[in-house]
N, C-alpha and C positions, 0 to 999 in steps of 0.2 A: 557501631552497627550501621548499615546501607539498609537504611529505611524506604529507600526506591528499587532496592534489587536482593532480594534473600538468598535468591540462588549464590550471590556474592558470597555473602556470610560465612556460607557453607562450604566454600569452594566447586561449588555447582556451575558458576559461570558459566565454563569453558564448553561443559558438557552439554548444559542445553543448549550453548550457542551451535555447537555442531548437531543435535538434531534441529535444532531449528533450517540449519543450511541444508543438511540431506532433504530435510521436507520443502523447502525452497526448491532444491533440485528436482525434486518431485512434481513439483506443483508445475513446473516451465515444461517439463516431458509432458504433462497432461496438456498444458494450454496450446502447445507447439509440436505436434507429432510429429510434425514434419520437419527434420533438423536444417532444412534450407530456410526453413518459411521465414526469418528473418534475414537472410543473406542478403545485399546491396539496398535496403530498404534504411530512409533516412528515419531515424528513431528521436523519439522527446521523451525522455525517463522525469517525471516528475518526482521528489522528494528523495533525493540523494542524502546521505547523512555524514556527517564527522566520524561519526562509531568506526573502530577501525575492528574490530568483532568481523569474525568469519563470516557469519551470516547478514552482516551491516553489508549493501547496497550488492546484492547476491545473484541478484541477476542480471547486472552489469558482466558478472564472470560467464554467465550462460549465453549469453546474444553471441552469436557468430561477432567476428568483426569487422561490425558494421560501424558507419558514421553514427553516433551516437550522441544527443546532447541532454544531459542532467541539470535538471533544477531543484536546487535547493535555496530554504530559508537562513542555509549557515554557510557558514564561510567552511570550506572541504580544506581537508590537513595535506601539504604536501606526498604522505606519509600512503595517503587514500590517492592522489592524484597518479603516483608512481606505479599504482596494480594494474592502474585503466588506462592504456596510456591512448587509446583510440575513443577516448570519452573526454568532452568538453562541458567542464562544470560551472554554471552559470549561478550565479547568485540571484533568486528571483523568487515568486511569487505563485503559487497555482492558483490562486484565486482571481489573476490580473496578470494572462503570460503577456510578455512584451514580443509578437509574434504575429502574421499575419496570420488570417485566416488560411486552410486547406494547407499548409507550409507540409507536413509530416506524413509519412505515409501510415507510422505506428506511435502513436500516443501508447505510452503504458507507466502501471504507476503500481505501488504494492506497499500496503501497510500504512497507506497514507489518508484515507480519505476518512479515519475514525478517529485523524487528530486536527481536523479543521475546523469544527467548534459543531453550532448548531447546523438542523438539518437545511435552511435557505443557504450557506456556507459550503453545505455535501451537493447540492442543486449548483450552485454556482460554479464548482470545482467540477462537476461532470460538463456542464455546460462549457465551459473553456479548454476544456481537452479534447470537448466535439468539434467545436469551433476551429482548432489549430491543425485538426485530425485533416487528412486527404483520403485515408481510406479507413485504419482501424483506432479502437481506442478499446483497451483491457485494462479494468481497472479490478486491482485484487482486497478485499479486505476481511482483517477475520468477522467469523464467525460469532457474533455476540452469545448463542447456544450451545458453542460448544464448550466444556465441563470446566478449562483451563484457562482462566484469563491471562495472558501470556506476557503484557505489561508487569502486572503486579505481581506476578507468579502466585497466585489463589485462586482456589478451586471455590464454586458454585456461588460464591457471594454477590458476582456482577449479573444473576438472574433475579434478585433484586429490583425491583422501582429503583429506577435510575437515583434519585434524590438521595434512597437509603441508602444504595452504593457506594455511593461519593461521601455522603456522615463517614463511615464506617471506615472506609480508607481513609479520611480524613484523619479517624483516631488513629491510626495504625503510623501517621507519621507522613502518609505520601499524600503531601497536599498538592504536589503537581498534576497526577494523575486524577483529581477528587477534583478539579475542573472544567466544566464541559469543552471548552476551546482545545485542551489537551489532551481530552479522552471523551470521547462520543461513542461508545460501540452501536453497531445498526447489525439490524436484523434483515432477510431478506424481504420479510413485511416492509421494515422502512425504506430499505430499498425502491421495492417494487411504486411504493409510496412518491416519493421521491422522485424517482422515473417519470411516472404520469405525468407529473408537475412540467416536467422541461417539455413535455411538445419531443421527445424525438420518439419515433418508429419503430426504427431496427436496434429493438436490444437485445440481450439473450441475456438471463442470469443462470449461471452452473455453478455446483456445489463442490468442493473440493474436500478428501476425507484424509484425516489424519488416525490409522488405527480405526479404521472405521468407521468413526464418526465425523460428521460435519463440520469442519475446522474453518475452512477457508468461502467464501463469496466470490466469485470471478461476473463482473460485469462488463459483456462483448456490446460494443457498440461499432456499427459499418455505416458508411456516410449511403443517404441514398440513392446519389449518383453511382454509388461503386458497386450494386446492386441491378443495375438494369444491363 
């Protein structure tokens, strides 16, 4: 038994992978009405993955094609490299891009910013995607309220006191996920929190719904030069 993936088990995989991706595709029509708005704009995608899963690195298929550069913590399978072929996957760091300042016109990142541990960790990773950013930076993360923790595939247990959460998966056998460096989910309280902290302005936080409910976090950040 796949004590990190039940939907495995069952032979579910497949299926939530494709709604995961239609909501993917959902999520990029919301955040980009405008089907140009990424056309000829140099892009930094942080947190590209191995997963070769439909819905693994999903909005590299939705950006127009653009120049595009991904960073990831893993070394990317030839198998991933062949789908993007207008995307340059970099082996690296979000918490320390090796990149000048203003380089980018769009920083954007998704599903990543609830596995880089504690919350001076989530501050720092926002701060280096402003930093590299020249005009936007969207960063997407779930929803810690809403019903489905989408990791572990269980329902209402991660509303939970963090501590209890992680015991409790822990017994279940996923101790990777029962780690904070690996699973942080934030709220847009912590968020908002969070924010304050770095000193920047112009943020926007918007709610994204799956089914109605609150699924998704989208955090707009604009530099404030690109504002006047």
């Amino acid at each position: 038994m796949n004590k990190e993936n039940f939907t495995l088990n069952f032979g579910l995989d497949k299926f939530f992978d494709s709604i995961v991706y239609h909501h993917r595709k959902n999520m990029y029509n919301s955040i980009f009405p405008d089907s140009d708005a990424t056309i000829n704009r140099d892009i930094l995608d942080i947190g590209s993955t191995s997963d070769t899963g439909k819905s693994s690195n999903a909005f590299l298929y939705f950006f127009p094609k653009s120049k595009i550069i991904s960073i990831s913590d893993q070394v990317i399978k030839n198998e991933t490299k062949l789908k993007f072929p207008n995307v340059d996957f970099v082996l690296g760091d979000g918490l320390s891009l090796n990149y000048p300042s203003n380089k980018f016109d769009l920083v954007f990142s998704n599903a990543v910013l609830e596995h880089v541990g504690k919350y001076e960790n989530v501050k720092k990773f926002i701060l280096e995607a402003y930093r590299v950013s020249r005009e936007d930076v969207i960063l997407i993360t779930p929803n810690r309220w809403f019903p489905l923790e989408t990791h572990t595939k269980i329902v209402l247990l991660h509303w939970l006191p963090k501590q209890v959460f992680r015991k409790f998966i822990r017994l279940l056998g996923m101790d990777f996920f029962s780690k904070e460096e690996n699973l942080n989910l934030l709220s847009c309280r912590d968020l908002k929190k969070i924010l304050a902290s770095t000193g920047i302005q112009g943020y926007k936080i918007q709610n994204l719904r799956f089914m109605g409910l609150k699924s998704n976090i989208v955090v707009r950040l604009r530099k404030e030069e690109s504002l006047r």
